[in-house]
N, C-alpha and C positions, 0 to 999 in steps of 0.2 A: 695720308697713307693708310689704307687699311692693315686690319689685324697680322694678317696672315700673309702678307705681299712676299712673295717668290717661296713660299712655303709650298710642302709638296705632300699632298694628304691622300691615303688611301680609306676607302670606307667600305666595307663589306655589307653584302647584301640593300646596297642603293639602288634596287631598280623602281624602290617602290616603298611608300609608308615611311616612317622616321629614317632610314639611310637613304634616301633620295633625299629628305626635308634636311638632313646633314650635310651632304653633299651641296645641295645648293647655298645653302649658308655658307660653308668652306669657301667655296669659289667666291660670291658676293663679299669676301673679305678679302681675297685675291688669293686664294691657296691655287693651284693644279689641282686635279683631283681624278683621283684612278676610279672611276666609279664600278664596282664588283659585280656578279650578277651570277646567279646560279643557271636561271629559266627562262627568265624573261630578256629576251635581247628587247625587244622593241621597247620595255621598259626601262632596259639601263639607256639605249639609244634618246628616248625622250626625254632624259635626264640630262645625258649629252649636249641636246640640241636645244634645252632653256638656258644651261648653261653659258653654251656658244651664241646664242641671241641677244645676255644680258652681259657679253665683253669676257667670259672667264674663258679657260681652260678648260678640258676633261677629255678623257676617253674611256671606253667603254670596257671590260676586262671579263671576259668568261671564266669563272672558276667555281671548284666545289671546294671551299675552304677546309673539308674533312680527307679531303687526300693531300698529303705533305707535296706533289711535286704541282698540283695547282696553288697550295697556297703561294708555293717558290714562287714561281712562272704569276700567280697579282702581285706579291713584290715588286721581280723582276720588271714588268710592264714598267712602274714606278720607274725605277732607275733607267732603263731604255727609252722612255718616253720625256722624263724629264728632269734626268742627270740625280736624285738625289729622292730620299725619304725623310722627310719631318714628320709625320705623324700619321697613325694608324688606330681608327677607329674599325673594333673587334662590335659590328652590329647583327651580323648574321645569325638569323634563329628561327627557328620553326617549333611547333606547337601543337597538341593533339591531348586533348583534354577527355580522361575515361575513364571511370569507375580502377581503381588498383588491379583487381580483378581481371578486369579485360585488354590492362595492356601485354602487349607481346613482347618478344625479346628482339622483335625485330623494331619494332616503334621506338621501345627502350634505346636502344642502340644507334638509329637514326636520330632520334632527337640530339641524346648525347655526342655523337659525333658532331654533328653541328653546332648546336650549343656552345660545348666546352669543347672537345678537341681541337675543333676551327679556333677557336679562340688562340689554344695555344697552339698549334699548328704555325697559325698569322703572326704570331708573335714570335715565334722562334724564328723565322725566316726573316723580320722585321729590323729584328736588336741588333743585326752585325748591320744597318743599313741608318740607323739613326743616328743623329750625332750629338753632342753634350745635351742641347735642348729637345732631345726627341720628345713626346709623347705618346702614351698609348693611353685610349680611351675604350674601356670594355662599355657597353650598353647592357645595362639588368634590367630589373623592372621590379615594379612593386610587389609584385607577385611574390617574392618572396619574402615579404614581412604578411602578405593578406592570406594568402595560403586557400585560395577559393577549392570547394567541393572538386574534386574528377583533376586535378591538376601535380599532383604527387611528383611524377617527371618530370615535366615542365618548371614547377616551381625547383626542386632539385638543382636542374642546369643555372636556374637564373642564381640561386643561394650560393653557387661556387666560386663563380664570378667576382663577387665581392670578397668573401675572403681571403683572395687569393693575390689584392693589393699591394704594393709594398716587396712583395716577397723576389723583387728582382733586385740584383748586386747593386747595391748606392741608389736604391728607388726612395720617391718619394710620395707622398699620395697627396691631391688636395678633393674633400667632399663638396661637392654642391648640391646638385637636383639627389636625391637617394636613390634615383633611375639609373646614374652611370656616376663614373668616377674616373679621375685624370691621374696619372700616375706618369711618371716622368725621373728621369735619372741619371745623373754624368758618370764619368768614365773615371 
């Protein structure tokens, strides 16, 4: 029996790069898998359809994780699609690397709403849906221990992410890769 059999996992921003390379992992262990997508439909669909070739589950879910009634509505999907929520990986992120100087208030605000608001957005909509063994999996990245030139936003969003562990009612955290972190919490 694999890991994840009848398990029901949502992953943000898998149309492509590491939440696709997630998604297929989930499935290959037999999750369901809501697979999220901001832009690219033919992307989250081709995700769909390796899935569907190699025995799993998944369907495709249109949403902008920074507006509160699309994150509902990827939930939602979850629960509609396949009775239940076990696990929600928070991957969605985007990036725009540029001297302090010349970022805007508009890029500023775009990143962060993706970043971190999606984040928790997904997750407020997630926690009435998960059950004793839920997990939530935010995705960071190293970026904020290396703190490369032109990345001051960027690295930001990613540094919030992690400290922000733990800080749900009866959570509990486990570290692995210092890319992302597993947090999880009974009732």
């Amino acid at each position: 029996m694999s890991r994840l059999t009848s398990k029901v996992a949502v992953v943000t921003g898998a149309s492509k790069g590491i939440g696709a390379a997630i998604a297929k992992a989930f499935a290959a262990e037999g999750a369901a898998v809501v697979v999220n997508y901001a832009s690219s439909k033919s992307g989250a669909d081709d995700v769909v359809a390796a899935i569907a070739k190699s025995g799993g589950k998944a369907v495709a879910v249109r949403g902008d994780v920074s507006k509160p009634a699309d994150a509902q509505g990827i939930i939602e999907a979850a629960i509609k699609n396949y009775g239940r929520l076990d696990i929600l990986v928070n991957n969605s992120g985007v990036y725009e690397f540029a001297p302090i100087e010349a970022v805007t208030e508009e890029q500023f605000h775009r990143i962060f709403n993706i970043n971190v608001l999606g984040a928790i957005l997904m997750t407020q909509a997630a926690v009435k849906h998960l059950g004793e063994a839920g997990s939530i999996i935010n995705i960071g990245s190293g970026v904020s221990r290396i703190t490369p030139p032109n990345s001051t936003v960027y690295t930001g969003t990613k540094g919030l992410l992690t400290p922000s562990r733990g800080c749900l009612p009866g959570s509990s955290v486990q570290e692995g890769n210092p890319r992302q972190y597993h947090q999880s919490w009974s009732r």
